[in-house]
N, C-alpha and C positions, 0 to 999 in steps of 0.2 A: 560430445565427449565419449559415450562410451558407444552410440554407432558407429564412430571412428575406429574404434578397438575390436570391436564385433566384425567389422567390415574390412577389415586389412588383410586376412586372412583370402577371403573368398576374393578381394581384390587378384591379388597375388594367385591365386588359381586360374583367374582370369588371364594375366598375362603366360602362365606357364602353360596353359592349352593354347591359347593362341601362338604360342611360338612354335611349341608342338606339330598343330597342324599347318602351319607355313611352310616348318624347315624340315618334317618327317610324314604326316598323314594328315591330311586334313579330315580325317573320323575323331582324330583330338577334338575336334571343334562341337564336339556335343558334350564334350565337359564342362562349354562355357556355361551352356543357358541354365544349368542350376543354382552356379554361381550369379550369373546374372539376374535370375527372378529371387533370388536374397536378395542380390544389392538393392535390386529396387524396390523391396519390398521392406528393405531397412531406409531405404532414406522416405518412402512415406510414410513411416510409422517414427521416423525420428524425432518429434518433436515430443510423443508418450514417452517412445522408451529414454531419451536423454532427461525429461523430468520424473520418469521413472527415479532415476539411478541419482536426483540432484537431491531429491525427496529424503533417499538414504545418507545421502552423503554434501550437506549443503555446502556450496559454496564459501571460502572465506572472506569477507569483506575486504576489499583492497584499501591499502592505507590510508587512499585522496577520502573515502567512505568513513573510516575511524577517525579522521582529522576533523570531518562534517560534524559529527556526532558528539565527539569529545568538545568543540568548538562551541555547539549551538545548542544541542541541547542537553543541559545543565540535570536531569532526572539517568540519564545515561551514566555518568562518572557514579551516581550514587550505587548504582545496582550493585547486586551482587555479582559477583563471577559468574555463577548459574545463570543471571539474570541477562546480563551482558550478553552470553554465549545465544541464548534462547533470545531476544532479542534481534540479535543481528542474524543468528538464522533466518529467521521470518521475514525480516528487510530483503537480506540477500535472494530471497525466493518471490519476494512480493515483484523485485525490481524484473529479474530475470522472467516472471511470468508473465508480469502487465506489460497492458503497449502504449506507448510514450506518442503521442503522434505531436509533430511540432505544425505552427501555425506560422504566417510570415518568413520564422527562420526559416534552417534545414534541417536540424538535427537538435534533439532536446537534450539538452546538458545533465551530466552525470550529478550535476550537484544538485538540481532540480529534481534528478529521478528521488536523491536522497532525502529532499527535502519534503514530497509528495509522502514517500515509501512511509518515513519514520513517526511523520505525524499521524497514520492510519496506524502503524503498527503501534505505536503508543497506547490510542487507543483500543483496542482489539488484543493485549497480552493475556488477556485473561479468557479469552473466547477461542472454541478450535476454527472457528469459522473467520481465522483470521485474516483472509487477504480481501475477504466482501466481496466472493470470482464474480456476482454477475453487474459488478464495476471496476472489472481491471482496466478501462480506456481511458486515460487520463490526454485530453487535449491541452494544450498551452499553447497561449499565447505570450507574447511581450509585454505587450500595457494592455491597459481595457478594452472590451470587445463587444459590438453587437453578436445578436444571434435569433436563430429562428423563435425562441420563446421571449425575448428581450430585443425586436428589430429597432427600438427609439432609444433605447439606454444605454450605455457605453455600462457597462457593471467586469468584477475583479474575478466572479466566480459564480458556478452553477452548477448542477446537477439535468440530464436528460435521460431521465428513467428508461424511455421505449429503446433508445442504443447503451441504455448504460452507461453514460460517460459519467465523466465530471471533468470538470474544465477551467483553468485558473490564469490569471495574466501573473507574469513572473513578478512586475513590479509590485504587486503585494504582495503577491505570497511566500517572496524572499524575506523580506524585512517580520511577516508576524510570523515566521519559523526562529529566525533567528532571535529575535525578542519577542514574547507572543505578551510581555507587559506593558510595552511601548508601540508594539503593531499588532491587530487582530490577528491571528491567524487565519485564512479561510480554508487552507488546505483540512484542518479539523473542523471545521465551522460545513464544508461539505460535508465530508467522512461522515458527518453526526448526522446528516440527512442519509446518508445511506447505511447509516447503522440502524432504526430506524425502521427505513424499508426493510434489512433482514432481519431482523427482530423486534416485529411488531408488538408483541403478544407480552412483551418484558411488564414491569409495573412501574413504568416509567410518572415520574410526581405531575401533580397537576400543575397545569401553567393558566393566567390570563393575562391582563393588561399589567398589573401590579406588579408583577413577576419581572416586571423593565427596571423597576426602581430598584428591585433587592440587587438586579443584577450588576445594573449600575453603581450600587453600594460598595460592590463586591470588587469592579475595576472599576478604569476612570473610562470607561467605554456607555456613553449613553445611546440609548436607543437612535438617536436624529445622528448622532457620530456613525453608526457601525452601517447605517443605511447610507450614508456617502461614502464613505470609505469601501464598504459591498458595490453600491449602486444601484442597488435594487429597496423593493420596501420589504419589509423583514416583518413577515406574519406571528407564527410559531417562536414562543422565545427558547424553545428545547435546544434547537443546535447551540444558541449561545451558552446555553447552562450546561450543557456537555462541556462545550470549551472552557465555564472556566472552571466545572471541575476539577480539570486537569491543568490548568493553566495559572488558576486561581485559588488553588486550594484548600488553606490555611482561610484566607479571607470567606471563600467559599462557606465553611463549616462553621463561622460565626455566626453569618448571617443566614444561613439555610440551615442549621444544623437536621431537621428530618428529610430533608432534600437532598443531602449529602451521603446519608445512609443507605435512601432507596437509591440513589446512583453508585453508591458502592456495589450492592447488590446486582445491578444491571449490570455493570462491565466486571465483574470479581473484582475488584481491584479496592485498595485505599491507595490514593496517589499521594498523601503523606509518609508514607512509609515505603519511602523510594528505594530502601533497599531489596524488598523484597516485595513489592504490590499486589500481587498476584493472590487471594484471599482463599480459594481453594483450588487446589492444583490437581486432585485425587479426579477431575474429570479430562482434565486437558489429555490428546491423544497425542501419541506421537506425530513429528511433521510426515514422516510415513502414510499413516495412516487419513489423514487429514486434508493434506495437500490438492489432491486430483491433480486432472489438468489443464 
């Protein structure tokens, strides 16, 4: 966008010495080359400088995006204004930055980007570190998938720390996006593994085997369910108890109530209080400042 706008100019310089020196002197023709070591010097620096200028100025979410959002997830209608606004900033920049790489198909669908985008940026409203840059590679698949860490198990989702990815088959992670009380979600059930990785050092509650059962209290998802539905065997019960922080709230805060606390604490947020979550704001920076690239 805006090396397009930077660039028209000296384009246009371009073509008016080159006509110059055809139709009058060809000594015009050393007008070109400063224009031309801009231009190329703006199209390899374009991908800074255009999220230079998104950073300031983010994107508005296109309507097929507000229809997803408004439709599926149900915390979104609650926000506030403010809330909404900053929100779908962070989507719109998460979507435009990461790379979507598609598996089988050709091309990863827009509603899939949304579906990935919104369930990280859910969790993350409270953190400036919110897009989790060194996992912006999200692979997808269609249905379930082997893979070099899982070559015997067909499994719905994963994490591969040394390239950064995370990896999802659409067939589940449409269904616990859009109902995350009737389907797991895994797109958060990763996220939570790589939230995690960038903030180790949080004072995240203790877990062991037991921590299955509160969980289970909490939804109707038991441990031997979320490992077939995953595909894999499910160590750690933290990612689950991320998800149903946010997923499972109210139920969440009965049954864990000091659990609930110290997970307020780790992401800022009370997800009860959908209007406003976001529990101290006096740190968050601007997407300016925060962003990179």
């Amino acid at each position: 966008m805006l090396v397009r706008i930077i660039a028209f100019p000296f384009i246009v310089g371009v073509i008016i010495a080159g006509y110059m020196a055809f139709e009058y002197d060809p000594a015009y023709s050393k007008y070109m080359i400063p224009c031309v070591l801009v231009l190329v010097s703006l199209y390899m620096l374009s991908p800074q400088i255009n999220w230079w200028w998104y950073k300031r100025n983010p994107p508005e979410l296109d309507d097929q995006m507000k229809v997803l959002l408004k439709k599926n997830f149900p915390f979104y209608l609650e926000f506030s204004p403010e809330n909404k606004k900053a929100f779908g900033d962070r989507l719109g920049l998460y979507i435009m930055g990461a790379e979507f790489i598609p598996k089988v198909f050709e091309v990863v669908p827009e509603e899939v980007k949304g579906f990935i985008g919104a369930s990280l940026i859910r969790m993350t409203m409270g953190k400036n570190n919110y897009r989790l840059p060194k996992f912006e590679r999200a692979v997808v698949y269609p249905t379930a998938f082997l893979s070099p860490q899982h070559p015997k198990k067909f499994h719905a989702s994963e994490i591969f720390e040394e390239d950064g990815v995370v990896i999802f088959s659409i067939e589940q992670l449409i269904p616990g996006c859009e109902n995350p009380k009737r389907s797991y979600n895994i797109a958060m059930h990763e996220f939570a593994k790589v939230f995690m990785l960038e903030y180790p050092n949080l004072n995240y509650p203790a877990t062991n085997e037991e921590t299955w059962e509160d969980l289970h209290k909490i939804s109707r998802y038991s441990k031997k369910y979320l490992e077939e539905y995953i595909g894999l065997e499910l160590g750690d019960p933290m990612p689950v108890m991320i998800n149903h922080f946010f997923n499972f709230s109210k139920e969440f805060q009965e049954v864990l109530p000091k659990e609930f606390e110290q997970l307020k604490l780790v992401f800022n947020q009370d997800p009860l209080n959908q209007y406003d979550p976001v529990l101290d704001k006096s740190g968050l920076k601007s997407l300016a400042e925060v962003s990179g690239v």
